[in-house]
Structures are given as structure tokens and as C-alpha cells.
N, C-alpha and C positions, 0 to 999 in steps of 0.2 A: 420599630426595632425588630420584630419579630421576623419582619417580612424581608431584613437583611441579612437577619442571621439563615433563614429558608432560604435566600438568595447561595449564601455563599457556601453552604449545605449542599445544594446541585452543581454548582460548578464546583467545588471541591470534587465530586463523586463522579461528575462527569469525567474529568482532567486525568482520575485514577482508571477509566475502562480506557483511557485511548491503548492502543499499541504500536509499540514503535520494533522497527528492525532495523539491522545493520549488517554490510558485506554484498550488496544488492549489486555491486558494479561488480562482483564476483561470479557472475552469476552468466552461463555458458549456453542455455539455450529456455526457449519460453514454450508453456503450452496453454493453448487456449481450453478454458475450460467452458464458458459461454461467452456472449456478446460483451457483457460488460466483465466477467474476471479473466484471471489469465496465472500461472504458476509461473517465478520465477527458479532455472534449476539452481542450484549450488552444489548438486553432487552429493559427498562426506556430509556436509555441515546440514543438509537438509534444502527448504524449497522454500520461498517465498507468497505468499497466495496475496494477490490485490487485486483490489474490487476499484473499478471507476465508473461515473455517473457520467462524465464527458466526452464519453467514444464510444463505439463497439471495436472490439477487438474480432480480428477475425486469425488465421493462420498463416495468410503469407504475409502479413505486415513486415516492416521493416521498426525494430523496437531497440530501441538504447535506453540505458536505464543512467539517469544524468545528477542523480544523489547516492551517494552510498550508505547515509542511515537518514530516515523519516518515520514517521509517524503518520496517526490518524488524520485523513483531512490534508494532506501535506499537497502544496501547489509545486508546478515544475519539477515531478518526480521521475515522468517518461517523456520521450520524445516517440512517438508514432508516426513513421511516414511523416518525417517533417513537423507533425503538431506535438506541440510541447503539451503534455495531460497529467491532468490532477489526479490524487489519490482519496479514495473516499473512505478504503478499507484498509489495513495491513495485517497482517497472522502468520506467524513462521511455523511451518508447514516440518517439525523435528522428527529427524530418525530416530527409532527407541533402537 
């Protein structure tokens, strides 16, 4: 019993750090920050920051962004130069 309720203790808490954003197909120009992240712009609203473990981004890609709200972990988020790429990280990158 104990080791259910520890069970669902961690994913509880896990489920609470994901982060999700929304407005991503708003979004007018990318900058690579290394091989695996990249800033989506928004302009006003701020910037988008994603991290993925299934490509290297580089700067002349060709990038369309093919969800408008996702989360942590979120699969078919970009399409890069034809490949459809998962999302490992997300953080909305806010103007003060």
C-alpha cells in the first residue's frame, strides 16, 4: 500500500512541473540557440524556448511549428525540413 500511495506521489508531482504553452503557430521567426534548442519569436507576447532530443537544429532549416498549444514531452510539435520532431522541453520565454 505504501508503495502505491509513493507511486502516485511522483507522478502527481511529476504531472505538476510539466509546462505547457500556447500561440506557437503565432510565432514569425526562430533562433537557434544550440543544436538541440531553438526560440520561438512571438514578438509582444514574448518567445517560446524548446528543447528536443531528436534533431539538431541548426539556422537555415526550414521550421513550421504544426501545434498551437503543447506541453512537456509533446510528440509532432515541429516539422523540420520535412521531419516531423518531438518536444522534450517547453518555457515561455515572458517580456517584464
Amino acid at each position: 500500500m505504501k508503495f502505491l500511495l509513493a507511486l502516485a506521489v511522483m507522478l502527481l508531482s511529476f504531472s505538476s512541473i510539466a509546462d505547457c504553452v500556447w500561440s506557437a503557430t503565432a510565432s514569425y521567426s526562430y533562433k537557434v540557440i544550440n543544436g538541440s534548442t531553438l526560440v520561438l519569436i512571438l514578438g509582444d507576447d514574448g518567445n517560446i524556448l524548446i528543447k528536443s532530443d531528436s534533431i539538431f537544429f541548426t539556422s537555415g532549416q526550414q521550421i513550421s511549428v504544426l501545434k498551437d498549444a503543447f506541453c512537456d514531452y509533446e510528440q509532432s510539435v515541429l516539422r523540420v525540413d520535412g521531419q516531423v520532431v518531438d518536444v522534450a522541453e517547453v518555457r515561455w520565454l515572458r517580456k517584464k
